[in-house]
N, C-alpha and C positions, 0 to 999 in steps of 0.2 A: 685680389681686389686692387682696384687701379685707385692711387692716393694721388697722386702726383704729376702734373701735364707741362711738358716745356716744348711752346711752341718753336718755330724754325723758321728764320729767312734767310733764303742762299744769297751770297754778293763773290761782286769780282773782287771789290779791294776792302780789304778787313780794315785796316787802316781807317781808308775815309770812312768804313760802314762804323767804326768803335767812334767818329768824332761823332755822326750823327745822330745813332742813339745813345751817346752820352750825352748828349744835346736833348734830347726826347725825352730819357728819363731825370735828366739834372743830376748822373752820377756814375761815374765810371761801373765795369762790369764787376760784379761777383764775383767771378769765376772765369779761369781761364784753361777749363779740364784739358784740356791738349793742343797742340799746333792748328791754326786755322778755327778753333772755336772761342766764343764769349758767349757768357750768360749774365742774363738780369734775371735774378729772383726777385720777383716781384709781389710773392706775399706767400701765405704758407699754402705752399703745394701745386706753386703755378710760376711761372716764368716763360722767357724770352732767350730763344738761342742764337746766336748769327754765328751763318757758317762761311768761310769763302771755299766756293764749289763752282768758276768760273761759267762752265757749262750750263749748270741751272739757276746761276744768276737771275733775280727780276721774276721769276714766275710765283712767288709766294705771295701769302697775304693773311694776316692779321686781324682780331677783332679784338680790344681789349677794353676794359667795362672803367671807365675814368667818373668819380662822384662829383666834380667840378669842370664839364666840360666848360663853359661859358671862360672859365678862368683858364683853364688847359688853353684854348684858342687864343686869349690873349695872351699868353706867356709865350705860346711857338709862335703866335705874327711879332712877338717884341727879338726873337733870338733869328728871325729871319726864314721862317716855315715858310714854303707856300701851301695853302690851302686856300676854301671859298668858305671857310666860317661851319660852324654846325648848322645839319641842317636832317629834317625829317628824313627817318631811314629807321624798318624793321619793327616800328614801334615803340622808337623811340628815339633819339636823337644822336647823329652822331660826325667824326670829323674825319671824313678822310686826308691823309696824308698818304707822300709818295716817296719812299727813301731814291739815295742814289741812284740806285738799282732798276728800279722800276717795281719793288716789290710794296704792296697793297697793308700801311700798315691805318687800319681802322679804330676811333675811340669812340666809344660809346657810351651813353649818357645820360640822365633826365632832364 
């Protein structure tokens, strides 16, 4: 039985990618299980990995379930996110964001 899911986004530079989604989640990583990885655990049985995998940089993407987007949007336009605001998506609401990379990282919302 599958308990546990940690999703993945490749980058080029771990560095800028650790400032980002330190930035994202408002807290350094978890975890740093080996060379070239970090993780955010992000609640029980579900998390966030960033790998640097030069090659397949940018081709990821992300959908994560946020209970205050309205608030999540103004916290990343106040830290310097670009984005275009929540907005209809999937049935229900949600905010794309675009790390360094080019990788697709999605929050979603009511």
């Amino acid at each position: 039985m599958i308990d546990h899911v940690l999703a993945q986004c490749t980058v080029t530079d771990l560095e800028r990618a650790e400032r980002w989604y330190r930035d994202l989640f408002e807290r350094a990583p978890d975890a740093r299980p080996m060379a070239g990885l970090l993780e955010w655990h992000l609640g029980e049985g579900f998390g966030l990995q960033v790998w640097s995998e030069p090659d397949r940089a940018g081709k990821s993407a992300v959908v994560l379930g946020e209970s205050d987007l309205d608030g999540a949007a103004a916290r990343l336009t106040e830290a310097g996110f670009a984005h275009e605001g929540p907005q209809p998506g999937g049935g229900a609401r949600i905010l794309q964001l675009t790390d360094p990379d080019g990788n697709r990282v999605v929050l979603f919302g009511p």
